[in-house]
VEXDRENMI-203030 format. One record per residue: x, y, z of N, C-alpha, C, CB in turn; residue number from 1. Coordinates in nm, 4 decimals, decimal comma, padded with zeros to 6 digits. Glycine has a CB too. Layout:
# residues N
<n_X=X; n_Y=Y; n_Z=Z; ca_X=X; ca_Y=Y; ca_Z=Z; c_X=X; c_Y=Y; c_Z=Z; cb_X=X; cb_Y=Y; cb_Z=Z; sedo=NUM>;
...
This chain:
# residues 34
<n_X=00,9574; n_Y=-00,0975; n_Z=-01,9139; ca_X=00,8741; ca_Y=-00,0489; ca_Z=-01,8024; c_X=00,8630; c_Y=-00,1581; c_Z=-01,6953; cb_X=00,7314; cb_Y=-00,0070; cb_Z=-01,8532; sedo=1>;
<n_X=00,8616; n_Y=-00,2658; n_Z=-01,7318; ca_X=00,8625; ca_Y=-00,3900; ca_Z=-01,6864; c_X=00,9827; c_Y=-00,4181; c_Z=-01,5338; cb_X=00,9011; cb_Y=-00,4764; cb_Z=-01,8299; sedo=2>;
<n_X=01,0701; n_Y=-00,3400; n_Z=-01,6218; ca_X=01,2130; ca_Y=-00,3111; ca_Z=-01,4926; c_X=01,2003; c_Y=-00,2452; c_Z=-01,4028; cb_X=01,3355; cb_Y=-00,2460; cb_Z=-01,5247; sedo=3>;
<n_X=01,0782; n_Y=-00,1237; n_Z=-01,4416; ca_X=01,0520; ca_Y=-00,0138; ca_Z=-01,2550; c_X=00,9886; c_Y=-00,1399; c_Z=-01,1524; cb_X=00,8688; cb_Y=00,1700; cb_Z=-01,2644; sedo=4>;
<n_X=00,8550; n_Y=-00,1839; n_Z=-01,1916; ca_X=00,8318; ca_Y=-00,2511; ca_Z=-01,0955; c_X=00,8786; c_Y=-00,3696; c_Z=-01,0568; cb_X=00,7421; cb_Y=-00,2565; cb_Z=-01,0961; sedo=5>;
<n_X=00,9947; n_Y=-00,4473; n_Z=-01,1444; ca_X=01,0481; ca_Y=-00,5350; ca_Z=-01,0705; c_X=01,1779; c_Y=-00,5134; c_Z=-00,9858; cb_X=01,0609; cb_Y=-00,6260; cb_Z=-01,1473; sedo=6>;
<n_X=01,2023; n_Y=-00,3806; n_Z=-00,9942; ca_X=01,2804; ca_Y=-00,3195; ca_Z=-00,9146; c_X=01,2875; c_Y=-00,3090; c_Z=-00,7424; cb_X=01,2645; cb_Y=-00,2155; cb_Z=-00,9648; sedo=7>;
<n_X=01,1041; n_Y=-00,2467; n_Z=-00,7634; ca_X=01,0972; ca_Y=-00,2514; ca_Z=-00,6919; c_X=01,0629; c_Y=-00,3662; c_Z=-00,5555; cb_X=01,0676; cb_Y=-00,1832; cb_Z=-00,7286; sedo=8>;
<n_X=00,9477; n_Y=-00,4640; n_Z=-00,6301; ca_X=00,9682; ca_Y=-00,5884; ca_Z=-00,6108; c_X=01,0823; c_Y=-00,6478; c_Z=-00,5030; cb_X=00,9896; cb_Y=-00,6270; cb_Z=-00,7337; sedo=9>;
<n_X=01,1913; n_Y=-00,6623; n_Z=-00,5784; ca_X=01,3006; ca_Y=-00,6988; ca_Z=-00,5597; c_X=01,3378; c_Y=-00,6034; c_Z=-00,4208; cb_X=01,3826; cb_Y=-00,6868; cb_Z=-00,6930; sedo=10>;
<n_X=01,3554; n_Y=-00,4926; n_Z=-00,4456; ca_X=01,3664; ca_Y=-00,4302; ca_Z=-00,2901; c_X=01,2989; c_Y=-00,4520; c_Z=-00,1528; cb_X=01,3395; cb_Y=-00,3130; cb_Z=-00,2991; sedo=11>;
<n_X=01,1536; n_Y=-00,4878; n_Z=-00,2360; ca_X=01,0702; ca_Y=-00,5284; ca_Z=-00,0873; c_X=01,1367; c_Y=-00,6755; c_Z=00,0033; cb_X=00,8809; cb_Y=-00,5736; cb_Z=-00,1391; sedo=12>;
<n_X=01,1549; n_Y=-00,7540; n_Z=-00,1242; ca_X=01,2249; ca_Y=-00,9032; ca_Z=-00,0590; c_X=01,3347; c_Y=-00,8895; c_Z=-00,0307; cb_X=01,2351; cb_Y=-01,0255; cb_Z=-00,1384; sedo=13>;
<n_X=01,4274; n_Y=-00,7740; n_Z=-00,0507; ca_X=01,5552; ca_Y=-00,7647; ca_Z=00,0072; c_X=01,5187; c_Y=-00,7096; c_Z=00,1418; cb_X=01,6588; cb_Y=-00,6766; cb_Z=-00,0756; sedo=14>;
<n_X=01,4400; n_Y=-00,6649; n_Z=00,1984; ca_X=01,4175; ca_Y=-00,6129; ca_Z=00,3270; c_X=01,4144; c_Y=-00,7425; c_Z=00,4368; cb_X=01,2760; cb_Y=-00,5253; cb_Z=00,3227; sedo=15>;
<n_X=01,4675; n_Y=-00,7565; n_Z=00,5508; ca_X=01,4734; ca_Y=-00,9077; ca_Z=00,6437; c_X=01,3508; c_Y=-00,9004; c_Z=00,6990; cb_X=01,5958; cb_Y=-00,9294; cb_Z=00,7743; sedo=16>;
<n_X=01,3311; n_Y=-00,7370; n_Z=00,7659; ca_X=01,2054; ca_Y=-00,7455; ca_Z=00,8412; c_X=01,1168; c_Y=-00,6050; c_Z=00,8411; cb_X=01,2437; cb_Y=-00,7873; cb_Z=00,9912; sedo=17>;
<n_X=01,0233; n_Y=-00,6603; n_Z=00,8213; ca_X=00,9137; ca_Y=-00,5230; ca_Z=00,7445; c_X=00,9088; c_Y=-00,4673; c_Z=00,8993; cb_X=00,7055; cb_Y=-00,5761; cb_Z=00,6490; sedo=18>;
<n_X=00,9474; n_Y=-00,5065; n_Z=00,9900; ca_X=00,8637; ca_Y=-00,4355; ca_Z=01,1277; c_X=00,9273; c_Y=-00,2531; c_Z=01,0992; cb_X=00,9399; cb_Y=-00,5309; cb_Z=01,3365; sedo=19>;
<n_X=01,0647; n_Y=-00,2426; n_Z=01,0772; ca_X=01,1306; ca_Y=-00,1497; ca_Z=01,0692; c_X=01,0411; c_Y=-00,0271; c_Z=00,9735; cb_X=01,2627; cb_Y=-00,2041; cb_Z=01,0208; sedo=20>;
<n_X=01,0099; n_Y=-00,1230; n_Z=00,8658; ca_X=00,9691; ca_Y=-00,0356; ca_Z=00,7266; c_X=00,8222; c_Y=00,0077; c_Z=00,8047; cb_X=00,9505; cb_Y=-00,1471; cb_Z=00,5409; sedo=21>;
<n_X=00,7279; n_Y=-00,0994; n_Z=00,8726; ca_X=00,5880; ca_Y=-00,0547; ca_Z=00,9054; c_X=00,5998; c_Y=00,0765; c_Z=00,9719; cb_X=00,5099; cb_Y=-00,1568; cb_Z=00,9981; sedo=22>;
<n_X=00,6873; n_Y=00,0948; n_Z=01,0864; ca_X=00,7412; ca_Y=00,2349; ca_Z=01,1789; c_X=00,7391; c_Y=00,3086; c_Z=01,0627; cb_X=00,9076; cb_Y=00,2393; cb_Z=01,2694; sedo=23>;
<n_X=00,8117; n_Y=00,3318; n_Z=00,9456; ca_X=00,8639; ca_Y=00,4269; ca_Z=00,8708; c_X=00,7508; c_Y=00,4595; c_Z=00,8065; cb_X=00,9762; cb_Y=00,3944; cb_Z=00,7904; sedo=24>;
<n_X=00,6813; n_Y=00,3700; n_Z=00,7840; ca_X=00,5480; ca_Y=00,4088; ca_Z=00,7009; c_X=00,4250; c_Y=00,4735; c_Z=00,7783; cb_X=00,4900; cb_Y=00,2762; cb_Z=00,6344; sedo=25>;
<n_X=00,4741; n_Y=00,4216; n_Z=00,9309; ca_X=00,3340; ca_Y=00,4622; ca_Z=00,9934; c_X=00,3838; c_Y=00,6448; c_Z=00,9912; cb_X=00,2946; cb_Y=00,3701; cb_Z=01,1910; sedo=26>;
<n_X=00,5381; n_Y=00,6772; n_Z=01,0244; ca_X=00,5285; ca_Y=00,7848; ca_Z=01,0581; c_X=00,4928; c_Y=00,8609; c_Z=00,9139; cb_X=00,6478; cb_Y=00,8198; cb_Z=01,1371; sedo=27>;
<n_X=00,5118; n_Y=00,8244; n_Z=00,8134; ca_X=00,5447; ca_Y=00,9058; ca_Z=00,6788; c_X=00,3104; c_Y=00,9291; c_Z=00,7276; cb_X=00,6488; cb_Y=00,7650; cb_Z=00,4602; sedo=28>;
<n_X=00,2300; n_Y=00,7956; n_Z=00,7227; ca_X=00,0976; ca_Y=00,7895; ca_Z=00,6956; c_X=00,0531; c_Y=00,8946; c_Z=00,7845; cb_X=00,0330; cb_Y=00,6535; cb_Z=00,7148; sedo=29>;
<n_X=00,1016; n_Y=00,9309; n_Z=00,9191; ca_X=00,0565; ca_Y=01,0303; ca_Z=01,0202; c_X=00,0823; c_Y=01,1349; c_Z=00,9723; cb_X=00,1062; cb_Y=01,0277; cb_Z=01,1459; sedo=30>;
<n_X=00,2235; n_Y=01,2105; n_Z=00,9114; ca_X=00,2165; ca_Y=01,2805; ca_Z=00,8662; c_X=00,1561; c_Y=01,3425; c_Z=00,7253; cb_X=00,2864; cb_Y=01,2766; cb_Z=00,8946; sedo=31>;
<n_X=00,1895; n_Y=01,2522; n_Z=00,6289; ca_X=00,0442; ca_Y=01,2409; ca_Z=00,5376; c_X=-00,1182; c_Y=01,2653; c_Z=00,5800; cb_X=00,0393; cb_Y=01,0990; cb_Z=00,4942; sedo=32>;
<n_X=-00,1290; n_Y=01,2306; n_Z=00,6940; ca_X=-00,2765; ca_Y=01,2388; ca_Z=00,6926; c_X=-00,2572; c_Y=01,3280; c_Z=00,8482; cb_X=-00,3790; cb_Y=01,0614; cb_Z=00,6853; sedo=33>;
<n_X=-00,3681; n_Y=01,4012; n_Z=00,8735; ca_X=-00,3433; ca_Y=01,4813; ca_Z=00,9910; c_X=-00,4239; c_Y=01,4252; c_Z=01,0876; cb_X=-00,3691; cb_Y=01,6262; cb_Z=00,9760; sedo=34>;
């Protein structure tokens, strides 16, 4: 179980620059929330 979250982990630090991911999240959070 130990391997899902260091999976994911590992994906976040492979990302160079969160600015991209924050956009993606803001749009996913707007649409999530009305």
């Amino acid at each position: 179980m130990a391997s899902r979250p260091n999976h994911i982990a590992d994906d976040t630090i492979r990302w160079p620059d969160p600015s991209p991911l924050d956009g993606w999240w803001a749009r996913v959070m707007g649409k999530s929330v009305p």
